[in-house]
C-alpha positions as CSV (number, residue, x, y, z in Angstrom):
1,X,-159.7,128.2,19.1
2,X,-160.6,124.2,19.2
3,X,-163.8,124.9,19.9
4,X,-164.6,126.9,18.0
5,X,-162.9,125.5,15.1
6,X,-165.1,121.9,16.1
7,X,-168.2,123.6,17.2
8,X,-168.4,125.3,13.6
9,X,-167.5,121.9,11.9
10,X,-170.5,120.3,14.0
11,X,-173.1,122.9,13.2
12,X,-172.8,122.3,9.7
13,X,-174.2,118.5,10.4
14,X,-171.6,116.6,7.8
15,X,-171.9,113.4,6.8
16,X,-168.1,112.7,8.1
17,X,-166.2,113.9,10.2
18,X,-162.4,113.5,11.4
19,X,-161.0,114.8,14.5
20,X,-159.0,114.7,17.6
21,X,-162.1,116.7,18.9
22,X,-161.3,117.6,22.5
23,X,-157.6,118.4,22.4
24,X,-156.7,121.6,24.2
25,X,-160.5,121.8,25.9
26,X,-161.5,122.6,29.2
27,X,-164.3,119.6,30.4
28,X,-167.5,121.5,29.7
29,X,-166.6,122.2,26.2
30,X,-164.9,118.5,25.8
31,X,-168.7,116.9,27.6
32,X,-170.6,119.1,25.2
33,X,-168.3,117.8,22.2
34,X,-168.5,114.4,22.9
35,X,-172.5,115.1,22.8
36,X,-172.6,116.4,19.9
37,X,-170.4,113.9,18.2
38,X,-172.4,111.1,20.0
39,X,-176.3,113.1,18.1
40,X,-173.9,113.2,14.8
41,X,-173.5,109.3,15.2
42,X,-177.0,108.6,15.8
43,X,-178.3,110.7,12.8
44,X,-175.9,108.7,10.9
45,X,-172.5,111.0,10.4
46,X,-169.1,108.5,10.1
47,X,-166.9,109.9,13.2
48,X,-163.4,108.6,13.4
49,X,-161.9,109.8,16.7
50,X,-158.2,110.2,16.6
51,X,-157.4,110.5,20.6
52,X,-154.9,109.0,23.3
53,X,-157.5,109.3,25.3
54,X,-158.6,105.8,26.2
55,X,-162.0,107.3,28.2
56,X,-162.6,109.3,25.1
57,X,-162.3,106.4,23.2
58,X,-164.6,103.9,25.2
59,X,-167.0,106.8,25.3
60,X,-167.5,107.5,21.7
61,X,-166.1,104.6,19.7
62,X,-168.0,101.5,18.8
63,X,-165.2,100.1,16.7
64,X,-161.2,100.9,17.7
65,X,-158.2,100.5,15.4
66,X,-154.7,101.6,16.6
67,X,-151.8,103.0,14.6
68,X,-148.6,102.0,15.5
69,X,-145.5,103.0,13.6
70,X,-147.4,103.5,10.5
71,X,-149.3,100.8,10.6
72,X,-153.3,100.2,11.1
73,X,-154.1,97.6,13.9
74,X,-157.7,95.2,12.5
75,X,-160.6,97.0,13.2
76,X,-162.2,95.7,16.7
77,X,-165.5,95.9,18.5
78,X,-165.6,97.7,21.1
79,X,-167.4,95.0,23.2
80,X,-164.0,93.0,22.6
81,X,-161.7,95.4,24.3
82,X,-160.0,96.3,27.0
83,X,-157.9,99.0,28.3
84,X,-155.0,96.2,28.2
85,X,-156.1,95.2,25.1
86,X,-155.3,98.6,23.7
87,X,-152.1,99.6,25.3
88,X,-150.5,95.9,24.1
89,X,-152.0,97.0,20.1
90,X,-150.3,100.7,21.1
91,X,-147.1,99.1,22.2
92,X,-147.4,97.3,19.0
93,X,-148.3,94.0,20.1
94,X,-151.0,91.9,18.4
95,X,-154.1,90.2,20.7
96,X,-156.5,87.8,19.5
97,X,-160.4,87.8,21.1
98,X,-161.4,85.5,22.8
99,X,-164.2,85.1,20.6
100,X,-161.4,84.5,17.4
101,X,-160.7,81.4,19.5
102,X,-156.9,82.3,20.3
């Protein structure tokens, strides 16, 4: 049913688009979402990705914000994170980049 339910949401080429898109997928329908989510990106569709899935995330996201208890972590590039980075911001710990000079 999630793919077809995400598939049909694709097809229709919107201009955003919200979803925890692979949930529940076997791995050729989850590569061919992620696809199709990357060619909605690049013909300029907003995507927010709501996944646990940290690959997922590094593979689609070029920003990543984490919820935790409610609350929205800053908005990061993707260039300044790492897989430890994330898990401290999902065990609701803050991190500053090294680039914010902390």
């Amino acid at each position: 049913m999630q793919k077809f339910v995400i598939g049909r949401e694709i097809i229709k080429k919107p201009k955003f688009f919200v979803a925890q898109p692979t949930w529940g997928v076997d791995i050729g329908a989850t590569k061919f979402i992620r696809n199709s989510l990357i060619d909605l990106a690049n013909d300029g569709c907003g995507i927010i990705v709501i996944s646990q899935d940290l690959e997922e995330l590094f593979e689609l996201s070029d920003n990543i914000c984490v919820l935790f208890r409610g609350k929205l972590s800053e908005s990061k590039p993707l260039q300044e994170l790492s897989s430890e980075n994330i898990g401290m911001l999902m065990g609701g710990e803050e991190f500053h980049s090294e680039s914010q000079g902390h």
